[in-house]
VODOPA-229941 format. One record per residue (C-alpha): x, y, z; residue number from 1. Coordinates in steps of 0.02 Angstrom, whole numbers, m for minus. Example, Ala and Ser with C-alpha at 12.3 -4.5 7.8 and 13.67 -1.06 7.14 Angstrom:
REM residues 2
[[615, m225, 390], 1]
[[684, m53, 357], 2]
REM end
This chain:
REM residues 289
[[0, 0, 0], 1]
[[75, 169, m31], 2]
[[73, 288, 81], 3]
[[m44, 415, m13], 4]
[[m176, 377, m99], 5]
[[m156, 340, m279], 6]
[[m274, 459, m341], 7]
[[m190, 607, m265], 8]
[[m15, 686, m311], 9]
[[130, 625, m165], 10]
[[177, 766, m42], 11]
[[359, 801, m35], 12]
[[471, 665, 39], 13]
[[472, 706, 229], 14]
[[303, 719, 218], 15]
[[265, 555, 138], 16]
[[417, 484, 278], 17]
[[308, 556, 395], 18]
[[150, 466, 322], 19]
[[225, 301, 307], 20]
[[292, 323, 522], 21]
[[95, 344, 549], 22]
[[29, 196, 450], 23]
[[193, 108, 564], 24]
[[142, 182, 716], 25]
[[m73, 119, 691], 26]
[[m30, m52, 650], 27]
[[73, m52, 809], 28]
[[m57, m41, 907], 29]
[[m172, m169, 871], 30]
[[m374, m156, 887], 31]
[[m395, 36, 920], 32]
[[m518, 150, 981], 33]
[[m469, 346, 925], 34]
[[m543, 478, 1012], 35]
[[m648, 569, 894], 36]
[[m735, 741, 894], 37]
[[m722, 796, 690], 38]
[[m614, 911, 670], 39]
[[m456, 905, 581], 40]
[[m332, 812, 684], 41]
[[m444, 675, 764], 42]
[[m534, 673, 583], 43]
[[m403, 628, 490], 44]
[[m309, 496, 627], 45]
[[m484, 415, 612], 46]
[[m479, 413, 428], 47]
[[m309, 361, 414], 48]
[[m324, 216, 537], 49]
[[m490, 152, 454], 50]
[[m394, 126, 300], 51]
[[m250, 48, 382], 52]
[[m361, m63, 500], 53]
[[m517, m65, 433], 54]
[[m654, m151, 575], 55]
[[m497, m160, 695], 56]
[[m536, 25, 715], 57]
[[m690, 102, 803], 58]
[[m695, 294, 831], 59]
[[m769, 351, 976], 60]
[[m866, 535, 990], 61]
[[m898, 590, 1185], 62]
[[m1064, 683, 1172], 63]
[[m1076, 790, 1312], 64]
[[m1154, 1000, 1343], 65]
[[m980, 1063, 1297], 66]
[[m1011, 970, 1108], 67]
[[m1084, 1084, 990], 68]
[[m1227, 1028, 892], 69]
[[m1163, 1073, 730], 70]
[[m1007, 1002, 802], 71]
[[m1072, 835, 812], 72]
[[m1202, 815, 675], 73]
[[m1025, 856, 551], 74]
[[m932, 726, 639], 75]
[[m1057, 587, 613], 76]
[[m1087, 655, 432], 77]
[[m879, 644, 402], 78]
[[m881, 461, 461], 79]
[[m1025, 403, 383], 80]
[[m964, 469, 227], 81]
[[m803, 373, 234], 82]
[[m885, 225, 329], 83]
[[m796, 218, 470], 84]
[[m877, 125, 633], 85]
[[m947, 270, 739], 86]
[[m987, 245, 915], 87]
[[m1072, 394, 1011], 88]
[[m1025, 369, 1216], 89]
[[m1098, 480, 1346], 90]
[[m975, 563, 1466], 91]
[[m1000, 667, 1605], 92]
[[m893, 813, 1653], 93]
[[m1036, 921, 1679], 94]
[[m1048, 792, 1872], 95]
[[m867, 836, 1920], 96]
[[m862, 997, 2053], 97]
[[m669, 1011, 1979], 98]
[[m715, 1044, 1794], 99]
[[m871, 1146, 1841], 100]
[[m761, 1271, 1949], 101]
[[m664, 1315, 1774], 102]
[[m508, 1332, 1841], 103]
[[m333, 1300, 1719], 104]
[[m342, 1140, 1751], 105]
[[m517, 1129, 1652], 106]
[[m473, 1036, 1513], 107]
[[m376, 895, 1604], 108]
[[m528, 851, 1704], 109]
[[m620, 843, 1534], 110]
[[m492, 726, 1449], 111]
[[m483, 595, 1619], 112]
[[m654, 584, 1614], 113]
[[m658, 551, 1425], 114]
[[m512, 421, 1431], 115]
[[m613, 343, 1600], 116]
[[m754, 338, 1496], 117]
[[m655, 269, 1336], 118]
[[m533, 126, 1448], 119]
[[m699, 57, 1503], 120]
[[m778, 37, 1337], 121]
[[m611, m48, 1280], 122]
[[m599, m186, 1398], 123]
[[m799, m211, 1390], 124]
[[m769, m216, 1189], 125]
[[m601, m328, 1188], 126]
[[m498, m187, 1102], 127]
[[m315, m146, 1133], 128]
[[m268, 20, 1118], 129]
[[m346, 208, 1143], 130]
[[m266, 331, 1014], 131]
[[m315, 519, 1004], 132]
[[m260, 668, 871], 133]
[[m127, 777, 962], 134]
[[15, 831, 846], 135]
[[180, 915, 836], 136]
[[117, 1091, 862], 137]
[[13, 1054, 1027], 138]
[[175, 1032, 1105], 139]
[[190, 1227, 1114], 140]
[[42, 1267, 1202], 141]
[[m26, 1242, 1359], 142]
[[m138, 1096, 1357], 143]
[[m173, 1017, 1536], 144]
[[m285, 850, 1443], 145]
[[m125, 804, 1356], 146]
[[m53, 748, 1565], 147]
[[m228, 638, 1572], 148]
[[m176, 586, 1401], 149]
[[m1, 535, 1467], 150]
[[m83, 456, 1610], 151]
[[m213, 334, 1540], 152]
[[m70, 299, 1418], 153]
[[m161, 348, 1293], 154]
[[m82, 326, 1119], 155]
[[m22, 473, 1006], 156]
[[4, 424, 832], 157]
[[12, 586, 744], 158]
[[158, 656, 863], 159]
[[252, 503, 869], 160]
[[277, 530, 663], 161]
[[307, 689, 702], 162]
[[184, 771, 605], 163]
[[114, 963, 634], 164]
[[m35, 1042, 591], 165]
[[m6, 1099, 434], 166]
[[66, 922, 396], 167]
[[m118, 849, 419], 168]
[[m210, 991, 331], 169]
[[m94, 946, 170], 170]
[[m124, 750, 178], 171]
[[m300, 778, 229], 172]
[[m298, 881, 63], 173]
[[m221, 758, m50], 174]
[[m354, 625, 35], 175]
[[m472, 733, m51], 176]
[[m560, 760, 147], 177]
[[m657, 881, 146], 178]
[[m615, 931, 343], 179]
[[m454, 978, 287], 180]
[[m465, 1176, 289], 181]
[[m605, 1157, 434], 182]
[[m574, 1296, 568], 183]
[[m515, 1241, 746], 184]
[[m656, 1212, 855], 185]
[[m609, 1164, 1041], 186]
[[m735, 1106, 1174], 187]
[[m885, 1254, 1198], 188]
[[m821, 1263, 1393], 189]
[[m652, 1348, 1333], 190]
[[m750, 1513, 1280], 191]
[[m800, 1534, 1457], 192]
[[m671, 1638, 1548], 193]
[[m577, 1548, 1707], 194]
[[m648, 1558, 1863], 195]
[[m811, 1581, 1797], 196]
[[m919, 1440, 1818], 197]
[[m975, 1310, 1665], 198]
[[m1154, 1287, 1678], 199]
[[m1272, 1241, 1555], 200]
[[m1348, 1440, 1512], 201]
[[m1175, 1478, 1491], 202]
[[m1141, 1330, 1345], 203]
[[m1289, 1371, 1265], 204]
[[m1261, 1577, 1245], 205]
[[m1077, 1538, 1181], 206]
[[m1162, 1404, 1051], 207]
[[m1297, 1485, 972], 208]
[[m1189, 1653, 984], 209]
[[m1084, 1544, 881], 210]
[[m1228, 1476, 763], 211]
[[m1277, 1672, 752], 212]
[[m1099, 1705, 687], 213]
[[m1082, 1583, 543], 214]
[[m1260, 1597, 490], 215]
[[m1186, 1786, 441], 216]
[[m1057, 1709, 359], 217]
[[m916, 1727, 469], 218]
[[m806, 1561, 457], 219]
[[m680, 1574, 604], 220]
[[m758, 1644, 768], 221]
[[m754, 1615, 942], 222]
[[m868, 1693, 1077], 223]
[[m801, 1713, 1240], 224]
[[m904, 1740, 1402], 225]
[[m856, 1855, 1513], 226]
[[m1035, 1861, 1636], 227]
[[m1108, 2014, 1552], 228]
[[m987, 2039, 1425], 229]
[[m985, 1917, 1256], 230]
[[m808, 1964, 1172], 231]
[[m827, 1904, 998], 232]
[[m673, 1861, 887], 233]
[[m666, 1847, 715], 234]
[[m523, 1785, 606], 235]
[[m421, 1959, 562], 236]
[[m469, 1935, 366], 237]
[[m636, 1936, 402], 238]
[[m656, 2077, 531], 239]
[[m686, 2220, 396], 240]
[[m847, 2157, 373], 241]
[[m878, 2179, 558], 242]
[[m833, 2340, 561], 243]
[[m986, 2430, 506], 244]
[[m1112, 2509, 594], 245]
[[m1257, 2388, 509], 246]
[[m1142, 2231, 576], 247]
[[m1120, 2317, 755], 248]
[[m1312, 2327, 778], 249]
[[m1334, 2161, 704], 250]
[[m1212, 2094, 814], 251]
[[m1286, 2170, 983], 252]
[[m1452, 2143, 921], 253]
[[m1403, 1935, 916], 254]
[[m1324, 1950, 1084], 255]
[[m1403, 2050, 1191], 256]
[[m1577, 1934, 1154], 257]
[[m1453, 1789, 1220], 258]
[[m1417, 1890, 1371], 259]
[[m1272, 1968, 1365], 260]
[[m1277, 2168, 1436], 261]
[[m1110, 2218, 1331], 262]
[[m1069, 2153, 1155], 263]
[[m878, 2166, 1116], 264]
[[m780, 2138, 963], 265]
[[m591, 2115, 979], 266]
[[m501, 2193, 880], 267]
[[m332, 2062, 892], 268]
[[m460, 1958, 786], 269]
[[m466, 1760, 813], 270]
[[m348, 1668, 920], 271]
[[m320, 1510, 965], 272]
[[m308, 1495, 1165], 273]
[[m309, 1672, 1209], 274]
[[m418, 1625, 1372], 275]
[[m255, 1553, 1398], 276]
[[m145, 1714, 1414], 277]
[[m247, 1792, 1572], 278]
[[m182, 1618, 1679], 279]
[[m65, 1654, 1808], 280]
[[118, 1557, 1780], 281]
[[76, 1443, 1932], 282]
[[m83, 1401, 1848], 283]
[[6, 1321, 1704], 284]
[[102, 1175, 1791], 285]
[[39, 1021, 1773], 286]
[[m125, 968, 1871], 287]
[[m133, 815, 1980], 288]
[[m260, 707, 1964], 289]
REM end
């Protein structure tokens, strides 16, 4: 089997080394569960280790408050597309007093109770490995779930061939995906400022805020909550169309009706993380379970 498809022109040769260490690195591992949630990374792990396992490959998608809808109807849509085996598992973060608080540790609490959730269902279901989508570039920001990762041993095929993100965006490409340009889309619990509590009004401002924002046709957004204040980003090459005074009234129009009492627009546009900057150092160590 080469190590891109046939049908598609091969990527330079570190990439295609790079491929080839992945398809290594899946068959490794035996009869694998990936963690999947549809965007680019887990989508195209799960993609590539359908087609080098085939039914020795189930992905996983944790439905939980902090999934968008539109979130999850694309993810089932992708696999059923390329017919991978979809499971849908229930997990529940929203029961844990530790995530709920929002502190920086958030996100680890998130990931140990999706690879709690995900061990279990792999000894019920006789299969041998867990695998999820982190990559080369993940390893520069601050990412607490990657330590629950580490510690349910949790398998990381994409980093271990040393691919980054722009890596998987160009073989997702030559795959002919069509996820392969999708915008980053974390967990609907990081727009919600630390400290501030995740509750279920919360979620469902920052997701139809959201919904609002691409049924205007803006493509990369993010809505944080701060209480009162929504602080809407919007990818830099887009924000000229948000600077006019019909958009502004739009804009407060949609979220003031979802409850907000101040609608912002930053102008540093769309960034990934930037909850992240306001942590103190000390909050950035790893958490212990």
């Amino acid at each position: 089997m080469s190590a891109l498809p046939n049908d598609h022109p091969a990527g330079t040769l570190a990439l295609e080394a790079k491929f080839r260490a992945l398809q290594q690195s899946l068959r490794s591992l035996g009869r694998l569960l990936v963690a999947y949630s549809g965007g680019v990374d887990s989508g195209f792990l799960t993609w590539a280790a359908h087609r080098e396992l085939g039914n020795g490959m189930l992905a996983v998608l944790a439905d939980s408050p902090s999934l968008a809808r539109s979130q999850m109807q694309d993810a089932v849509a992708f696999a059923s597309e390329h017919g991978i085996p979809l499971a849908v598992v229930h997990t529940d973060e929203m029961e844990r007093p530790e995530y709920l608080r929002n502190d920086g540790a958030r996100c680890y609490h998130c990931k140990d109770e999706l690879f709690t959730v995900m061990e279990d269902y792999r000894q019920r279901q006789g299969f041998d490995a867990i695998a999820y989508g982190v990559n080369l570039d993940d390893q520069g920001d601050y990412r607490p779930g990657q330590q629950a990762a580490r510690q349910h041993r949790v398998a990381t095929p994409l980093l271990d061939a040393g691919l980054t993100k722009d890596d998987i965006r160009q073989l997702a490409a030559q795959a002919g995906l069509r996820i392969w340009d999708k915008p980053a889309s974390a967990c609907l619990s990081s727009r919600i400022e630390y400290g501030r509590p995740v509750t279920q009004e919360a979620l469902s401002a920052v997701e139809q805020g959201e919904d609002a924002l691409r049924q205007l046709g803006f493509r990369q957004v993010r809505v944080r909550h701060h209480g009162e204040i929504a602080r809407i980003e919007i990818a830099r090459e887009e924000l000229p169309r948000a600077l006019t005074m019909e958009m502004s009234a739009e804009l407060t129009r949609i979220f003031k009706g979802l409850g907000f009492a101040y609608v912002t627009l930053d102008l540093e546009g769309f960034r990934s993380g930037s909850m992240n900057a306001l942590l103190p150092a000390k909050s950035l160590a790893e958490p212990r379970r």
